[in-house]
N, C-alpha and C positions, 0 to 999 in steps of 0.2 A: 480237413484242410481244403480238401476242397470242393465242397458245397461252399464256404469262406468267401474260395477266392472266385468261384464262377459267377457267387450274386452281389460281388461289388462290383464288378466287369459290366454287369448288364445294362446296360444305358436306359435313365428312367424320361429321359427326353434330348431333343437334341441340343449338342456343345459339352455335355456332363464328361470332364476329363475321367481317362481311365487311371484306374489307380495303380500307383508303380509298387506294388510290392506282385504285383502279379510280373513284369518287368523282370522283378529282380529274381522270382522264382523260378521263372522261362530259362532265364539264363544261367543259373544255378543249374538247373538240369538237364540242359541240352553240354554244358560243359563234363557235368559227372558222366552221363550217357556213352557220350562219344568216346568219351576215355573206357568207357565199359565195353562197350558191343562196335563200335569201331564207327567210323563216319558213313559207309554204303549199307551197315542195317541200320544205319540212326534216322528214325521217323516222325515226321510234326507229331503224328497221332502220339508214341511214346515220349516224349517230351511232353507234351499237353498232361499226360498220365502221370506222371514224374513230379510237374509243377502242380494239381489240383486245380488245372483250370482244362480249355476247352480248345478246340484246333480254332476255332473261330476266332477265338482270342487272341490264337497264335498270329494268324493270319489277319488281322488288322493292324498287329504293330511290323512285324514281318510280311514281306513276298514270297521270302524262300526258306527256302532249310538252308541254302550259302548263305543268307545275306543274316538268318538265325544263328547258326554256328560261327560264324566272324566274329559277332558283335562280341559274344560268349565265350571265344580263346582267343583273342587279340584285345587288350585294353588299348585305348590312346592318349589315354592322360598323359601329359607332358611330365607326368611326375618323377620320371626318369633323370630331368635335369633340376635338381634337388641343392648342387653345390648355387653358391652366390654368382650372379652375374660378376662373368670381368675373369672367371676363373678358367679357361676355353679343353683345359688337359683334362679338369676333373669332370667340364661336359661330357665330353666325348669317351672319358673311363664309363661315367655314369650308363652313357649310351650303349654302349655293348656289354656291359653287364645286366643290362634290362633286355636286350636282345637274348642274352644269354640265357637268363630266366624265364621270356616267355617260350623258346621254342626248344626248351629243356621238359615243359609242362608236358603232361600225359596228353591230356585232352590237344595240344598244337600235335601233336606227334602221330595222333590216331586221326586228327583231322586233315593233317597239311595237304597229304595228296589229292585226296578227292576235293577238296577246297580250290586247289589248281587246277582240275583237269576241270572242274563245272567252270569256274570262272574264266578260262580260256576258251572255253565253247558259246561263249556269249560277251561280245562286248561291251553291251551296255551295261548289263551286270556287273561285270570288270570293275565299269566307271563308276556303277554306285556304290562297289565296295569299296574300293578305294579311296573313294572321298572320306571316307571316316577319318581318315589319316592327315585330312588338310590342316586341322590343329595342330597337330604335332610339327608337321612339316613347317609348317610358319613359326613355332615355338626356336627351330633349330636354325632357321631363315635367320632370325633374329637375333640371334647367339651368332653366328659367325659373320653377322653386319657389324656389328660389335668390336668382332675381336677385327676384323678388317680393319674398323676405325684406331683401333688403337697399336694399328702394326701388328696384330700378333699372329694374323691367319692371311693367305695367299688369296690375293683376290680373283683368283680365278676357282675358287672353289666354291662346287655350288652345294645347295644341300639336299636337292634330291640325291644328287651321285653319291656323298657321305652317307645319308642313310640306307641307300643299296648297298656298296660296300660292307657297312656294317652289318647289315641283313643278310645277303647274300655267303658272308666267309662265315657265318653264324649257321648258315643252313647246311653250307660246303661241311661245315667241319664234322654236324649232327649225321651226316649219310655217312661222310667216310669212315667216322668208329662211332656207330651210335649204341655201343654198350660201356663210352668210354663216359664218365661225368667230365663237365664242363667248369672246371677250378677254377679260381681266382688268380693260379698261374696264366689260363689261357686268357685269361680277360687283359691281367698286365701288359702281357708279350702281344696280343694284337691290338693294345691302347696306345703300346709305343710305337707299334710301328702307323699306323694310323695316323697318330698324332705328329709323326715326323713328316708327314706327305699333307698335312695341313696349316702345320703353325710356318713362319716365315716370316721374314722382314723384307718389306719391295725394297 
């Protein structure tokens, strides 16, 4: 695998796109990894080892090992809002049951800390990680433009602060019992209360 995947990597002149199943193998391994040996022994070089390709490789699509491990335990596909536009309860159920799911995962769990303390020691870094999430955010922008227009959500709600809330009570709850699983009871009971401090008629 990978002699495979080093000699399709290798650029035979310039513009030759890189091939994304090396992409999808980087990130396959740097996710199994950190669930394994933990985020502060997790190394480009073992990763590179893991996937059958090279650090070089690593380091042409990635900067860092943060900005390699984010891409790897955080997804941002909007696919979380899955129910029909127009429906704003079952948004927002969706929303925190995807919360729930990602930072339930081994690899979020062995990675979160050290993913915050690198990402707060450098701002710029910060900003380019966090821009992954501008899709999403505009996905949920647009969900509750929506339900605004149709009366159903307070237009003072914005949706950076919904997706922190959602984020945020998802992580609160992960430290305060994190041997406890995370049921479809807890998803309910923080969907309604959630959803009561969003939906409204002016």
């Amino acid at each position: 695998m990978k002699s495979d995947l080093q000699s399709v990597d290798k650029p035979s002149g310039a513009g030759r796109p890189r091939d994304p199943r090396i992409d999808t193998a980087v990130l396959a391994a740097a996710a199994e990894l950190v669930a394994e040996v933990g985020y502060a022994s997790l190394t480009m070089a073992a990763i590179a080892d893991r996937a059958g390709t090279t650090k070089t490789a690593l380091y042409r699509r990635w900067s860092s090992k943060v900005e390699l491990v984010h891409e790897a335990v955080f997804p941002t596909s909007p696919s979380a809002l899955t129910t029909p536009e127009g429906d704003i309860v079952g948004d927002i159920r969706g929303m925190i049951a995807a919360a729930r799911d990602v930072f339930s995962s081994p690899a979020v769990r062995a990675s979160l800390p050290g993913l915050m303390a690198d990402m707060g020691a450098d701002a710029d870094l910060n900003e380019r990680v966090v821009a992954r999430f501008r899709g999403l955010f505009d996905v949920v922008r647009i969900r509750l433009e929506h339900g605004i227009e149709r009366g159903e959500v307070h237009r003072d709600v914005q949706p950076d602060r919904l997706i922190e809330i959602i984020g945020g009570a998802t992580m609160l709850r992960m430290l305060l019992h994190p041997d406890e699983e995370l049921g479809d009871s807890w998803v309910d009971e923080t969907a309604a209360i959630v959803t009561h401090g969003v939906i409204g008629i002016d």
